[in-house]
C-alpha positions in Angstrom: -66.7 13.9 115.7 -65.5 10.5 115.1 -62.1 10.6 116.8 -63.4 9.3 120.0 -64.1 5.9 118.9 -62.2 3.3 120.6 -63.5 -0.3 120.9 -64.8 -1.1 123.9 -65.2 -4.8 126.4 -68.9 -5.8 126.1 -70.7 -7.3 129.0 -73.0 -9.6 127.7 -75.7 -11.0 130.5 -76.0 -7.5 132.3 -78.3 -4.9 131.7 -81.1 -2.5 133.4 -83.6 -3.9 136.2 -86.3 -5.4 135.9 -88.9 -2.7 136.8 -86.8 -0.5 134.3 -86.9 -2.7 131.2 -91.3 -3.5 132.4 -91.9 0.4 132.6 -89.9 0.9 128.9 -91.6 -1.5 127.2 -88.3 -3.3 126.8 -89.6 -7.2 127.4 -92.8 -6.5 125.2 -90.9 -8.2 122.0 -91.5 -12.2 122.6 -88.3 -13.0 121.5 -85.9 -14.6 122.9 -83.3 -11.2 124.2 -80.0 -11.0 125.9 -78.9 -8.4 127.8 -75.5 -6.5 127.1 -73.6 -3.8 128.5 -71.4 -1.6 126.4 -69.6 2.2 126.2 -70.3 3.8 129.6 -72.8 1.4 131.2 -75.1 1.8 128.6 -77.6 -1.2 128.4 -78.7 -3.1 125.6 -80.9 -5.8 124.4 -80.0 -8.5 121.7 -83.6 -10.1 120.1 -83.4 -13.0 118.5 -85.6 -15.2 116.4 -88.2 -17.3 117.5 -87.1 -20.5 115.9 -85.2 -23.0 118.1 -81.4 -23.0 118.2 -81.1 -26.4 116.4 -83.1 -25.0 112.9 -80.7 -22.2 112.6 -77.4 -21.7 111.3 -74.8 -21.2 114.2 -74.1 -17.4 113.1 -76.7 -15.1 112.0 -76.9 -11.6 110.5 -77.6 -8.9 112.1 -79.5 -5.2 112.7 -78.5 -2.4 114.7 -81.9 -0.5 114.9 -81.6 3.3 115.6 -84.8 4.7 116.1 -86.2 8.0 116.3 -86.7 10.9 118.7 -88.8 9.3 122.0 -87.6 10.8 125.3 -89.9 8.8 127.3 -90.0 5.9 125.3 -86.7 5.5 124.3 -86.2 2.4 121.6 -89.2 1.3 121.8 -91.2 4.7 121.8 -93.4 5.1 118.3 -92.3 2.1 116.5 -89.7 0.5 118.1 -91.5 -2.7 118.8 -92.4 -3.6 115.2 -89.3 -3.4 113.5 -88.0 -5.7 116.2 -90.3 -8.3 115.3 -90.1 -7.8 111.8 -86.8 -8.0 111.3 -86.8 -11.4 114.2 -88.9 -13.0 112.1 -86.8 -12.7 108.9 -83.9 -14.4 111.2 -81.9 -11.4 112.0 -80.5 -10.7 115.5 -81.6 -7.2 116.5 -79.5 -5.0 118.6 -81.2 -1.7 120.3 -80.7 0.3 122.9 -81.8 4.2 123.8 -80.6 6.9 122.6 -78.8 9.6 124.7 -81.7 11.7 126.6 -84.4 9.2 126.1 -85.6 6.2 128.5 -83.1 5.2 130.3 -81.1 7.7 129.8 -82.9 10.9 130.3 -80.1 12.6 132.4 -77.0 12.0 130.3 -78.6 15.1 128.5 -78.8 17.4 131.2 -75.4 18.6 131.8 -74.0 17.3 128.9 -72.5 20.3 126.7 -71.3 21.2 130.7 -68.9 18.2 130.8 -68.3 18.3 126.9 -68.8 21.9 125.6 -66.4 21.5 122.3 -68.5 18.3 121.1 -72.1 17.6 119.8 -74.7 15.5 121.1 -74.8 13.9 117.3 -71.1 12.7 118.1 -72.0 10.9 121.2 -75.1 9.2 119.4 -72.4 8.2 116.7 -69.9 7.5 119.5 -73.0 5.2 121.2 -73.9 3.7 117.7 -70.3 2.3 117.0 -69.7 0.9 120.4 -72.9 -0.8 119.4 -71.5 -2.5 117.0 -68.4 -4.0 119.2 -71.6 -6.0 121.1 -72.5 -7.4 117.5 -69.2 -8.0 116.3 -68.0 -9.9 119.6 -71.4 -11.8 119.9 -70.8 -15.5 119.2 -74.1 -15.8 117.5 -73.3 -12.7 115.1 -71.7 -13.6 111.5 -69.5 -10.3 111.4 -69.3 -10.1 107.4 -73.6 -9.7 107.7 -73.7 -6.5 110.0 -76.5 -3.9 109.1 -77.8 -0.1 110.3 -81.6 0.4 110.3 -81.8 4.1 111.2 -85.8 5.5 111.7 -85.9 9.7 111.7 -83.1 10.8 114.0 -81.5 7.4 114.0 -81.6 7.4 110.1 -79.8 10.8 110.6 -77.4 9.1 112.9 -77.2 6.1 110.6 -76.1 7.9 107.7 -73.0 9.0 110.0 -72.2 5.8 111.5 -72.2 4.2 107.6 -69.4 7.0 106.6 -67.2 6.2 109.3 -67.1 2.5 110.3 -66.5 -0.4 107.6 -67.5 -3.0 109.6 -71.0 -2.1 108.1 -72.2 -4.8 105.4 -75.0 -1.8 104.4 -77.3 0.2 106.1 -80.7 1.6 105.2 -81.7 4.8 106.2 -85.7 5.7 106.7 -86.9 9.4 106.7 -83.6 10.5 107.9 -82.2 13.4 106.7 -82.8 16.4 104.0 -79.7 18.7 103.0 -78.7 21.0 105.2 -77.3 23.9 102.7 -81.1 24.3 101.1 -82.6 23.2 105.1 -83.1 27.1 105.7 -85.7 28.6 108.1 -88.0 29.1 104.9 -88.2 25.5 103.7 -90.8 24.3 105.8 -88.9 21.6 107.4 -87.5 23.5 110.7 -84.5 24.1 108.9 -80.8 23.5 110.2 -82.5 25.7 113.5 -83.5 22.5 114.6 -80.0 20.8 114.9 -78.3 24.0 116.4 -81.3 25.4 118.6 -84.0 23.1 118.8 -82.5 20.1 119.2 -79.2 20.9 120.4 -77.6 18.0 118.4 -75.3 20.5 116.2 -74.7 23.3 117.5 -71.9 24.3 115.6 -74.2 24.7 112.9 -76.0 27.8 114.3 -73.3 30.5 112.8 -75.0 28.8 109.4 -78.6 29.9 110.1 -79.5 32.2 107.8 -76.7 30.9 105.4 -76.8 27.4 104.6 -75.0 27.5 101.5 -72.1 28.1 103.3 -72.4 24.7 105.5 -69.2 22.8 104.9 -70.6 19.1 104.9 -73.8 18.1 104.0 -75.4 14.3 103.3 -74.6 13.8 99.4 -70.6 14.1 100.5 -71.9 12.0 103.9 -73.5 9.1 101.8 -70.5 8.9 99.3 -68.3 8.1 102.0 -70.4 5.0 103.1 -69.5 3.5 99.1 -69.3 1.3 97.8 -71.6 -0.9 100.3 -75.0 -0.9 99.6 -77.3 1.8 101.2 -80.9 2.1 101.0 -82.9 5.9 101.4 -86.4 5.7 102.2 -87.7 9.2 101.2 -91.0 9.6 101.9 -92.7 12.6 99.6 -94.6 14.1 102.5 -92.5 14.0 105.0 -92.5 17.2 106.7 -88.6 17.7 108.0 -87.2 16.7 104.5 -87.2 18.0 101.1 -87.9 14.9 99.0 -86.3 16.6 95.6 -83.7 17.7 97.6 -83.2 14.2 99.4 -83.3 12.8 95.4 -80.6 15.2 93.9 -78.2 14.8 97.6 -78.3 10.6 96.5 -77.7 11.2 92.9 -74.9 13.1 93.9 -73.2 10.3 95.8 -73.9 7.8 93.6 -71.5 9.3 91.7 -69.1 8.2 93.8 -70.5 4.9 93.6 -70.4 4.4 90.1 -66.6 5.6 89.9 -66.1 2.4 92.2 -68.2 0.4 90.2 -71.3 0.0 92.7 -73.7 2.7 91.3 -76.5 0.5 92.2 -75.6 -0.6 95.3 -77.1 2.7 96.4 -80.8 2.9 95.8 -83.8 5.5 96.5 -87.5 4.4 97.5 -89.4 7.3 97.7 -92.7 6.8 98.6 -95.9 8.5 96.8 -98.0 8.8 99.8 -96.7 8.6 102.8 -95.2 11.1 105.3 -93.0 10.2 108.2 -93.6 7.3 109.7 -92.7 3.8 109.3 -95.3 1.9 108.1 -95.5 -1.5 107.7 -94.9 -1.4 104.0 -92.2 0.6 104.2 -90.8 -1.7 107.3 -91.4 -5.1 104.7 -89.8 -3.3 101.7 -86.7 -2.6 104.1 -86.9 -5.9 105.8 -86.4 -7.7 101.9 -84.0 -5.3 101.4 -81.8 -6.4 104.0 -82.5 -10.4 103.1 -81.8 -9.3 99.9 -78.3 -8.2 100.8 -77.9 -11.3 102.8 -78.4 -13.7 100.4 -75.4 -12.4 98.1 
């Protein structure tokens, strides 16, 4: 899924018109943004925090935000917009851009398993994610050593992918974003590993497993042990209605296993929160935000 992955030249001052970026919602932050190119034309924007250039330190830290499922909004469908500014304000450099199939790039989805039929659309959303992080890490302002994930529903399912793969990741937090796939079946209530193969269309390699999940030959405990030992925080909330929340809790015990043989057992670390379901809340998005200034300061 991975082996695709080359770095890639970032254009840094070019990006979608005008009228595009007004009708996304793409200039409602008020931060200061620049515009980036990266992978095949895929446009970008780079937030940055209020504060004038002369009261900040030359390099900041960094986000790439991955959020969730929004065809017509894209990044900033549902809560793009608030993380943004969140995460600004705590004097990080946001990168985001949309996800393949949402707005502006509703058609890359349309004859997409036609030009790639032996590959997933969760490889190309990787694919996207770590060509991402060449904009970051070739960005003057970015200090490369303080490079972070922030992955919302499907881009917390993507996140968790991107953190197994590439170490230029100083940690990555992970919100509502994934249950296990071998006890997802079409019983559980969540949608089950259907949604991936059918639904979706993200996996579908995973459709032979329908109906025998047990049988799946990867699943997010063996995922999240790869990403060790940097730090990783799951946000499980207990009513969310596509994930399993005991199941969530026994898949990150599993990998902190792994963790604790490298001697970083707590630099993986569950929130799973009472009452809410999925959605990012603002509590949710401050306990992640001090997360992530927490991981900083170190």
């Amino acid at each position: 899924m991975h082996s695709f992955y080359r770095p890639m030249e970032v254009a840094f001052g070019q990006g979608e018109s005008q009228n595009l970026t007004r009708m996304l919602g793409h200039d409602r932050p008020t931060e200061p943004t620049v515009k980036a190119r990266f992978g095949e034309g895929i446009n970008a924007n780079l937030y940055y925090p209020k504060r004038p250039t002369s009261s900040r330190p030359a390099k900041l830290p960094a986000v790439l935000w991955l959020g969730p499922l929004s065809c017509s909004g894209g990044y900033t469908g549902f809560y793009g917009v608030a993380p943004i500014r969140e995460l600004t304000d705590a004097d990080f450099i946001v990168l985001c851009y949309d996800p393949i199939g949402t707005g502006n790039r509703q058609y890359e989805r349309r004859e997409f398993y036609d030009k790639y039929p032996k590959w997933s659309l969760v490889g190309k959303m990787v694919l996207d994610a770590r060509h991402a992080l060449d904009v970051l890490t070739q960005s003057p302002d970015v200090d490369r050593k303080q490079v972070y994930l922030m992955g919302y529903a499907m881009g917390g399912m993507v996140a968790t992918f991107v953190a197994a793969r590439d170490f230029r990741l100083a940690g990555s937090a992970v919100v509502a974003g994934f249950t296990p796939m071998r006890g997802d079946s079409d019983t559980a209530g969540t949608g089950g590993i259907r949604r991936y193969s059918h639904l979706y269309g993200w996996l579908p390699r995973l459709g032979p497993f329908v109906g025998q999940e047990r049988r799946v030959p990867v699943d997010f405990d063996e995922i999240l042990a790869l990403a060790a030992p940097r730090p990783t925080l799951i946000v499980s909330p207990k009513r969310d209605w596509h994930a399993d929340a005991g199941e969530v809790a026994f898949a990150v015990g599993r990998a902190r296993t792994v963790y604790a043989a490298l001697g970083a057992e707590d630099a993986l670390r569950i929130i799973s929160e009472e009452d809410t379901w999925n959605r990012l809340t603002d509590t949710t998005m401050q306990k992640v935000t001090d997360w992530l200034k927490g991981q900083h300061r170190r």
